[in-house]
N, C-alpha and C positions, 0 to 999 in steps of 0.2 A: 556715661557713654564716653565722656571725655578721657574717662580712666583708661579703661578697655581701648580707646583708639588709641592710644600710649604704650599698651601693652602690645596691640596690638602690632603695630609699627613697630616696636624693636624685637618682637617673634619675626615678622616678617624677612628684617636683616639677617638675622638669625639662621632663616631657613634655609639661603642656597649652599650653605656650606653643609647640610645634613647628609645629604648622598653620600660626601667625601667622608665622612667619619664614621661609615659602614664600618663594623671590623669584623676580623673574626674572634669569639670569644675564646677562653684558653680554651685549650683542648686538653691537657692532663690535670684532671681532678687533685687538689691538695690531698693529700694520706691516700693514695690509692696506689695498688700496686707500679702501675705503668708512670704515675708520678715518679714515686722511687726511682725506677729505673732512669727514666731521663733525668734525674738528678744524677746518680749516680753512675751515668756515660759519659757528662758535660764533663764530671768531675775528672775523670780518669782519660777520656777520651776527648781533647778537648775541639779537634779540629772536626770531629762530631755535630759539636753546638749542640742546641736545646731542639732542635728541629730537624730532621735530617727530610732530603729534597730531593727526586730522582732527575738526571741530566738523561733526556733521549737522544741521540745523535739518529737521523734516521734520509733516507734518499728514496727516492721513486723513479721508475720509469727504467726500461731497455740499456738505459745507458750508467744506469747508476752503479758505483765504484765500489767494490766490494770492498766489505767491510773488516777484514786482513789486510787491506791494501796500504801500501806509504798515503794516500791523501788520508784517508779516515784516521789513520793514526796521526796526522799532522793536525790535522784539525781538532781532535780527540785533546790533544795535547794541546793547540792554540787556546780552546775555549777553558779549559781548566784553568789554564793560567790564569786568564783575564779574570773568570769567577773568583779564582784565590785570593785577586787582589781588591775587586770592590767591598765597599763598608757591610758588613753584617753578613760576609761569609768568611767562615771558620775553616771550612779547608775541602778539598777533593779529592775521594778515594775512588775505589774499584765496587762495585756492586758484584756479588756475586751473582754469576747465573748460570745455568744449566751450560757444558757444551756442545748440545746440537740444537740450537735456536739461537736466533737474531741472523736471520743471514745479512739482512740489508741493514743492521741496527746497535747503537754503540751505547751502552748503558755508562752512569756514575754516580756516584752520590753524592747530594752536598750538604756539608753541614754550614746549617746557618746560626747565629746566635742572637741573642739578645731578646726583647719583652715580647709580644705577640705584634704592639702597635711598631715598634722599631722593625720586626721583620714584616709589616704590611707595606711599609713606608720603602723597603727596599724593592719588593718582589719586582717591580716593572722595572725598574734599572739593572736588574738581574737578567730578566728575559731578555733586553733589549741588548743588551753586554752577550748573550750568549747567541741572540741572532747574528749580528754583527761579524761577531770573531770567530762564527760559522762562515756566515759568508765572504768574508773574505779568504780567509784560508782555505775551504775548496771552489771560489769561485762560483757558489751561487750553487751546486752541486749537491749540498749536505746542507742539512736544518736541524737545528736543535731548541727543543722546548725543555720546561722545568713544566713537571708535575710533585705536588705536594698538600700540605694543606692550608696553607695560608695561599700559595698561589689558586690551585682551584677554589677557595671559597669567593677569595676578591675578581676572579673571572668570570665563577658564576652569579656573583651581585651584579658586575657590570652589566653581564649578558640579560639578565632580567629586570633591570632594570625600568626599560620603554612599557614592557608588560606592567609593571606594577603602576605607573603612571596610567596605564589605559583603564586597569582595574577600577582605578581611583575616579578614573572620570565616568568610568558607565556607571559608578552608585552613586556619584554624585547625581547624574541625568537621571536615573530611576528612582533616588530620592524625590527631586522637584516633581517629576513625571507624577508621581503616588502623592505627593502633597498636593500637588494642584487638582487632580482629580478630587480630592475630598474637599480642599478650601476652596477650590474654585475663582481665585481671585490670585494674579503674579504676586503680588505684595505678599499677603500669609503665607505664602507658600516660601516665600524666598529668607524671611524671619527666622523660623527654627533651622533652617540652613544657614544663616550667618550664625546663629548663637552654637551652633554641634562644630563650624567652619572656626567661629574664633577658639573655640575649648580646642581643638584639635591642633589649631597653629600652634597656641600656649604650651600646651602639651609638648608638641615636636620641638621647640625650642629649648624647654627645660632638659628632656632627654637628650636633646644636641648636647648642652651643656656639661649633661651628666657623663656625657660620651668623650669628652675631653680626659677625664681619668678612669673610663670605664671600656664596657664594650657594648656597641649597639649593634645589631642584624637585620639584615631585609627582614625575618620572620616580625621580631619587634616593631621595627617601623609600618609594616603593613595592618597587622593587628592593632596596633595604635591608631593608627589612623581610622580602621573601620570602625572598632570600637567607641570610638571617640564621635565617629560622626552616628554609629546607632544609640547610643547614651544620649549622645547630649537633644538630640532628635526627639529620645523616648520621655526626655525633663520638660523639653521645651512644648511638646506637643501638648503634655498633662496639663502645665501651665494657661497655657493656651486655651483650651478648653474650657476651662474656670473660669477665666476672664472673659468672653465669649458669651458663659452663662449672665456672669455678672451686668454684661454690659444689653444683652436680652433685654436683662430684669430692668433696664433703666437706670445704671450705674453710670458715673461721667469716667474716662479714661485711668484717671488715679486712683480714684477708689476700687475702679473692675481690677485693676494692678495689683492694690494691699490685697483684695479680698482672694486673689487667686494665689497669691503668696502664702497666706493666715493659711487658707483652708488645703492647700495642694502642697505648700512646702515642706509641711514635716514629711509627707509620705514620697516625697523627691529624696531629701534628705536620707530617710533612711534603705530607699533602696538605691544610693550612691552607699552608702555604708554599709549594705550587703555585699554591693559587686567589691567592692574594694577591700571585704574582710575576707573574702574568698579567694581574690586575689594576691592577697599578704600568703595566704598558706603552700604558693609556690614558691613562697622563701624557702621553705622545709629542703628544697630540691636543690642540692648542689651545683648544677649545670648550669653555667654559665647564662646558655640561651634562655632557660627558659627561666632565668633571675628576671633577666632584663625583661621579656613579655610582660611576669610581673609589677615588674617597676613601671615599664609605659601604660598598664592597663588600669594600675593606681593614680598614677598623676592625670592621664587623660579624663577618668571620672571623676575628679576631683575638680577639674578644670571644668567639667562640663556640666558640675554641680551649682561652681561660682557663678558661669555666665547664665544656668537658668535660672536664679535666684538674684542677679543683679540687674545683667545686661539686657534680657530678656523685660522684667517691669517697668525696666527706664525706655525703654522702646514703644512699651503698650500705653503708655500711659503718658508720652509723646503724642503718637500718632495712633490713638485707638480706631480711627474711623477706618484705617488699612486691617482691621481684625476682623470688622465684619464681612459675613456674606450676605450677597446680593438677592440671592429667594431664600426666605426660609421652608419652602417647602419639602424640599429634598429630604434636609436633617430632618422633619418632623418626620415621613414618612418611614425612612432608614430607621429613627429610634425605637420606633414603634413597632420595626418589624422583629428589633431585636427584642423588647420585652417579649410579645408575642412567641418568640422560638426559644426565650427561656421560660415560658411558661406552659409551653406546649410538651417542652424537652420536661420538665418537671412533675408533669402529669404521669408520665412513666419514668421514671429513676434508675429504675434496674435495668432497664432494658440500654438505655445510654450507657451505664455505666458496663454494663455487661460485654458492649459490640466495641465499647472502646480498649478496655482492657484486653478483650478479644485481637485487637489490629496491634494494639502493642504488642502483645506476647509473640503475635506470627513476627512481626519486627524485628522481633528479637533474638530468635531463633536461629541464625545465620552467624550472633556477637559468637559461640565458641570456634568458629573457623576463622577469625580475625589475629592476623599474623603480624608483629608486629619486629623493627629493626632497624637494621642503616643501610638507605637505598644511596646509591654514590650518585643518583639526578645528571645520568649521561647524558642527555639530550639539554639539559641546562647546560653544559660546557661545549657542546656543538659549537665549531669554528672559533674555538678560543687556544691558545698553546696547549694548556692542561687538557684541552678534548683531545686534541691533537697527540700528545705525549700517550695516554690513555692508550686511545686506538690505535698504536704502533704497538704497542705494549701487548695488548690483549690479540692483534693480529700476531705476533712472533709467539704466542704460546707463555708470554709472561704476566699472566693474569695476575699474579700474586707482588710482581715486583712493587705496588704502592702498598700493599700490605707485607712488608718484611717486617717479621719479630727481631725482638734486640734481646737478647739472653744475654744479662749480668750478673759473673760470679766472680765475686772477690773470695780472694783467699791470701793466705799468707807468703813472705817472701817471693823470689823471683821462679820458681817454680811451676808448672802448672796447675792448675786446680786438681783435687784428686775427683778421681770421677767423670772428669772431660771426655776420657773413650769413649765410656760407656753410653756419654749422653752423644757424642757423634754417631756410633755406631747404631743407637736407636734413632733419631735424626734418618740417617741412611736409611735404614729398613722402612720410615714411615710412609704410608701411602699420601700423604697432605703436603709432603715434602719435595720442592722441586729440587732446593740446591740450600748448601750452611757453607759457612767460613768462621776459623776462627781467627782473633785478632788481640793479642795481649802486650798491656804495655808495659810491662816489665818492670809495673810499680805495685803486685798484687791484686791486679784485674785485670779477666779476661771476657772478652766478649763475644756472643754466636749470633750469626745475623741468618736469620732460619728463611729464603722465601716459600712461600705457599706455594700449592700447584693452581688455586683459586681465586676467584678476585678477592679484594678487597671486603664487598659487603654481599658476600657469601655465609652460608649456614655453616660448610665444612670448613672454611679457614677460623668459625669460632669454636668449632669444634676441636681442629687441631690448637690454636691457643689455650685451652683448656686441658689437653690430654698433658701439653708441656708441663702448663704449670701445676696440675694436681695428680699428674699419673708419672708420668718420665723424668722430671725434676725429684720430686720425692724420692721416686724409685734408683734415683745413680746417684745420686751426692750421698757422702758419707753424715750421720748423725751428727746435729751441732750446724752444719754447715747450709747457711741459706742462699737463693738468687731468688735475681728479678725478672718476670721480663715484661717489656714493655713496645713500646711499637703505635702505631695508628688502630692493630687490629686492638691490643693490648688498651689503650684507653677508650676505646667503644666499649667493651667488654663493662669498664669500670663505671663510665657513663650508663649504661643500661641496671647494672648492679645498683646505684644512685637510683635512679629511678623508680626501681622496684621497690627498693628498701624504704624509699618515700611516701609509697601509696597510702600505708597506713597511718602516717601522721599526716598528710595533705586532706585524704579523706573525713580521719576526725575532726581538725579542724574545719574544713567545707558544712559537713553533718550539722556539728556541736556549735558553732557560729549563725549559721541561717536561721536552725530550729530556736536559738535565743534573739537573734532581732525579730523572728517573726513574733514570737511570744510577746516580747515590748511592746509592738508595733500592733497587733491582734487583739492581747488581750485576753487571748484566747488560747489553750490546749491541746487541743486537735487540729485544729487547722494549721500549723505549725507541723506539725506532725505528717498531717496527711501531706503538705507542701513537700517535702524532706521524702518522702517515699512514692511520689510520682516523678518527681526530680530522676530515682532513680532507675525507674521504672522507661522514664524515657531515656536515660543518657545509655540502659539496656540497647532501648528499640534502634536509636542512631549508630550504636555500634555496631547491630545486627546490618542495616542499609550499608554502613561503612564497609564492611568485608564482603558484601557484593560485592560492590563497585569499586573497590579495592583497583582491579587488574588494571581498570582505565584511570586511575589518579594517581598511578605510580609513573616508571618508565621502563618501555620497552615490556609491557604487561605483566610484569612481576608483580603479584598480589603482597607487598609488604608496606605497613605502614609504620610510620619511623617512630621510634618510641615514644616520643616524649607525645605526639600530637593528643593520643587520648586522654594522657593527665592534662594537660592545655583545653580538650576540649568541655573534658566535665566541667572545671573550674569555671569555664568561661558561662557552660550552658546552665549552672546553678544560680549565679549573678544576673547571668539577662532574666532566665525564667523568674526569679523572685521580686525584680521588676515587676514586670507584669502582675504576678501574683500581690505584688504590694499594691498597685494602682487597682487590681479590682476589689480585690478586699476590704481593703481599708474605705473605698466606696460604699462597696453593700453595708461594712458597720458600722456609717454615718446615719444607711435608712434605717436599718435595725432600730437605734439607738432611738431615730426620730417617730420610730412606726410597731415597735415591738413585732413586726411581720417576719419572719425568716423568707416567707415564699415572695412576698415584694420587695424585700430586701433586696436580696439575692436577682431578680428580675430585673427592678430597676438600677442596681448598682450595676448588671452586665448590659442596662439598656446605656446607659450613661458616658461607659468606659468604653466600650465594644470597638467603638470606630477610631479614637485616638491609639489603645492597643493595639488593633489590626494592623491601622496604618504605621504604628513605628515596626510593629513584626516584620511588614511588609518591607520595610526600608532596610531593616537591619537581615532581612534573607539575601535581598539584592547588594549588600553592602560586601558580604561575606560568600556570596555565590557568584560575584567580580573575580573572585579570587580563583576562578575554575582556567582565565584566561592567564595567569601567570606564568612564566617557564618554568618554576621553582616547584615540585613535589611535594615538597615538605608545607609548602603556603597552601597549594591546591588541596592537600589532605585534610588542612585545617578548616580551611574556608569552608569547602564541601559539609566537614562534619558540623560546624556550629552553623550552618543552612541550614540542616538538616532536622537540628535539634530546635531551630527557634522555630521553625515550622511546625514541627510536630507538635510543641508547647502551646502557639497562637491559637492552633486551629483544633486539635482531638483534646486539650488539658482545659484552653481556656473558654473553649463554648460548648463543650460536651462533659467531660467527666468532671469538669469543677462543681460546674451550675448542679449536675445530677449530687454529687456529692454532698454537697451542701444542701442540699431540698431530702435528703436522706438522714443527714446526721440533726436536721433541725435547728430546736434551741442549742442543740450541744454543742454547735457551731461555735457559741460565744460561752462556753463555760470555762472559767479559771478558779479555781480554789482560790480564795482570800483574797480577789479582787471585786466583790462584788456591786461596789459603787460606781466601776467601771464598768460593766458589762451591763447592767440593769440599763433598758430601753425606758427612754421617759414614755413612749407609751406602754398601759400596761397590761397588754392581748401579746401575746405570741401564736395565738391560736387560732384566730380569721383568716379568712381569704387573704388572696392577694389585694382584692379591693380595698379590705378593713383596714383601717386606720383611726384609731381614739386616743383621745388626748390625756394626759393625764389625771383630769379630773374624768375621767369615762366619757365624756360626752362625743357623740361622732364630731370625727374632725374633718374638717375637706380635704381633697385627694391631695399631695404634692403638686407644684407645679410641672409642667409639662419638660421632658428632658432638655437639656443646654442646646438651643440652635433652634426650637421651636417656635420661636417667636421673634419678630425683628427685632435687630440690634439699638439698641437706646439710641436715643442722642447726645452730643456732649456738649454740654455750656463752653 
């Protein structure tokens, strides 16, 4: 305890600098085309930079100064300067645009340069430099914002900020709320919350750390956090339960401690090495964001592994008299109702299994009309510069100006490229095309700055990004001769290509990983098996409720959901469901083992687990359905689906179609080829009631004792 309060304390220091070291992750994928390209602009084009940034000059109201006018051109000209001359902008050009739009509004573009963290570190001395030298030079008259992509992400972190702190606190409240309902007593109820609270600090801390040479995002810090508080909840709870029993049975505090450890800690253990093996396999995925989800969802379970396995025993074994509850009647009665309804549910098999697979498949039915892509989250940037730049932009009809393409073609000597007509004059004729310029520097490269007629995270501006690159580029340039292009639209494209081309390695590993711990962990052949194909069966049905409810978890009712959420959310929902599946399994193959019974096995392992299960499911819905209040789309979409998914898991997998499952497949439950020293029940009936129980010399043997909670908690010397 002494260690952990050391720990503890220097996560704590730790912590208030976390907000600040949000960043945005890179945004152009190493080897991917739109990379190239802004490599190869920087290089040639250098007052460009690595980022380029639109300048809005814009005015409101009866009296506002047209935008031909000497002030707008004073001003136009005051504030570039001043941009020109701060740290980490590279230089100020002309954006092209249409001419008959922007009546009241004066575009530019800035290139800015340097690492992602250097240009985070700049944006607000940027905006703040271009308010300023707006208002002064027309006198409060004319405003200018920067929209780009480091400015709108770091605006829309700020702005959602308060939301994700609220999040935080109502699953914190509905955590304790659902634990004290079942323990009944402040005390246990407030324990598995310091032990999921300190793995979660620890956690945030090391990812702060890692965030000094890395990059972290609201998406990761939120997920992290939830994660961390339903993990360490769903250790500490199991634990808990064990000790509980032990201390029933008349154990004194240390010993209910070892023995909840011996008997509940391999199977903590290894479903932390589930969630965390499944987690490793969104390494596969390129993208930045969804590295780091990764990475915080590996150290948060790994933290929440230590504190239930250390901090947790030293607690109960302190102060066991704070673990018991006060009636045992309650849990007697609850336990009992749960063998009862697995025994009930097991009288008919088929019929469970039938009405359940029946609700998933209608589930699931809805997963082919789920659309997925890049929502720009307007209403996250509401009253920030970047909403502001936005909404001038898309009022004057330049929907496309944050999505301008960069078309980079080098060619030889000071010449133009061959083939440049051809590609203008297609360009012109295209219907996606608002307006192009070319711009060459007279060192063998030139460049076409294409804007769209569409927004930014539109279906037709990827459309047209794609006719560029694989239909009109090929089609004008002479044989031999390559370009790039690249752009905002241009690395979405790349970033979604990653994605896709990941599913099949993310997946194998997901599949080929769980079906082998469960195997170790089991013992067993089919159940491993069956685990791995209702897994899928659900992550179907969520995706099916997912594009429902699609219209209301995006913004502004666009049914799109952003690519990466679903590989994030199977990952997530294969690691918590196996959880679960590890805590009641490896229970029921304790009774097996003890009872040679599959049908009491199975009953009493679901009598046993039911309510610590329920109750972390329960914690971890409300932990991850917090997340519905967020301003952020992309969190809201996540939270909702892995809701969605632990619910359907807790409730239609682990007290309907498992229990039926199992009471179907029988002894086969526990069969493994060439393990049979392990699978063999010291009793040796498999074929009795759920009553029966014989010892292994045959003789009747008395029942089990009554499940954990049924009898008062011991004493302690």
């Amino acid at each position: 305890m002494g260690a952990w309060a050391a720990v503890l304390l220097l996560s704590a220091l730790a912590l208030p600098g976390f907000s600040g070291t949000l960043s945005v992750p890179p945004f152009f994928l190493p080897g991917t085309e739109s990379a190239r390209a802004a490599r190869a602009l920087q290089r040639a084009f250098p007052e460009l930079g690595s980022e380029q940034t639109v300048l809005v000059f814009h005015s409101s109201g009866p009296a506002a100064p047209a935008v031909d006018g000497p002030l707008y051109r004073k001003t136009v000209d005051e504030v570039s300067a001043a941009l020109a001359a701060r740290p980490g902008v590279s230089g100020v050009v002309d954006l092209p645009v249409p001419g008959n739009t922007a009546v009241h509004s004066a575009y530019r573009l800035v290139g800015a340069t340097g690492t992602v963290q250097e240009r985070q570190s700049h944006v607000h001395d940027w905006q703040l430099t271009a308010e300023r030298a707006a208002g002064r030079a027309s006198g409060g008259r004319i405003r200018a914002d920067l929209l780009g992509t480091t400015s709108a992400v770091q605006d829309m972190q700020t702005a959602v900020m308060p939301t994700v702190r609220l999040a935080d606190a109502l699953a914190l409240l509905a955590a304790f709320l659902a634990l004290f309902a079942v323990l009944r007593r402040p005390l246990p109820a407030v324990l598995p919350l310091v032990v999921a609270g300190s793995a979660v600090a620890v956690a945030l801390a090391l990812v702060d750390g890692a965030a000094r040479g890395g990059h972290v995002d609201l998406l990761t810090m939120a997920t992290t956090s939830a994660l961390g508080l339903g993990a360490g909840l769903d250790y500490a709870l199991l634990l808990l339960m064990r000790c509980r029993e032990r201390l029933a049975a008349g154990a004194d505090g240390p010993g209910a401690a070892v023995a909840g450890v011996v008997t509940a800690g391999k199977t903590v253990g290894y479903s932390a090495l589930t969630l965390m093996t499944g987690a490793a396999s969104l390494l596969a995925v390129g993208m930045p964001i969804v590295r780091t989800c990764a990475l915080g969802a590996i150290t948060v379970t790994a933290t929440a592994l230590l504190a239930a396995v250390t901090l947790l025993p030293a607690c109960l074994a302190q102060w066991p008299q704070y673990v018991c509850a006060t009636a045992p009647a309650r849990p007697r009665s609850g336990q009992l109702s749960w063998q009862q309804w697995a025994l009930r549910l097991m009288r008919h098999p088929w019929r469970a299994i039938c009405a359940a697979v029946a609700l998933l498949a209608l589930a699931a039915l809805p997963a082919g009309g789920l659309h997925t892509g890049f929502d720009f989250d307007r209403a996250s940037l509401t009253g920030t510069p970047s909403g502001t730049a936005l909404h001038v932009l898309e009022r004057d009809g330049l929907d496309g100006a944050a999505a301008t393409l960069m078309v980079v073609l080098p060619h030889p000597g000071t010449e133009p490229p061959a083939g440049l007509g051809r590609l203008m004059a297609a360009l012109e004729t295209d219907p996606g095309v608002a307006a192009s310029a070319t711009v060459d520097n007279q060192r063998g490269t030139t460049l076409v700055m294409v804007l769209p007629r569409t927004p930014l995270d539109s279906a037709p501006t990827a459309e047209l990004l794609h006719r560029i690159r694989h239909r009109i580029l090929p089609a004008v340039l002479p044989p031999g001769r390559t370009a790039s292009v690249g752009g905002v639209p241009g690395a979405l494209a790349d970033q979604r290509a990653d994605v896709d081309g990941s599913v099949t390695t993310v997946a194998g590993c997901l599949l080929a990983g769980a079906f082998l711990f469960l195997l170790v962990a089991f013992r067993s052949l089919l159940l491993p098996l069956k685990a791995v194909v209702v897994n899928v069966a659900v992550a179907a049905a969520t995706f099916g409720i997912l594009a429902v409810c699609a219209p209301w978890l995006g913004t502004g009712g666009r049914p799109v959901i952003n690519h990466f959420v679903p590989l994030i959310t199977v990952v997530m929902l294969f690691g918590l469901s196996l959880d679960y599946e590890m805590f009641l399994v490896r229970r029921m193959r304790e009774q097996f083992l003890a009872t040679g019974d599959n049908t009491r096995a199975v009953a009493e392992g679901l009598a046993r687990t039911a309510v610590p299960i329920s109750l972390a499911a329960a914690i971890m819905v409300a932990a991850f359905a917090s997340f519905l209040v967020v301003g952020s789309a992309q969190v809201r979409q996540f939270g909702f689906a892995v809701a969605v998914a632990v619910a359907l898991d807790a409730t239609l997998v682990r007290l309907v179609l498992m229990p039926a499952l199992m009471q179907v497949l029988g002894r086969w439950n526990w069969w493994l080829p060439g393990w049979p020293s392990r699978s063999t029940p010291r009793g040796g009936s498999t074929a009795g009631s759920p009553g029966s129980h014989r010892s292994s010399d045959g003789r009747q043997a008395p029942p089990p004792r009554p499940a954990a909670g049924a009898e008062p908690c011991g004493r302690t010397p």
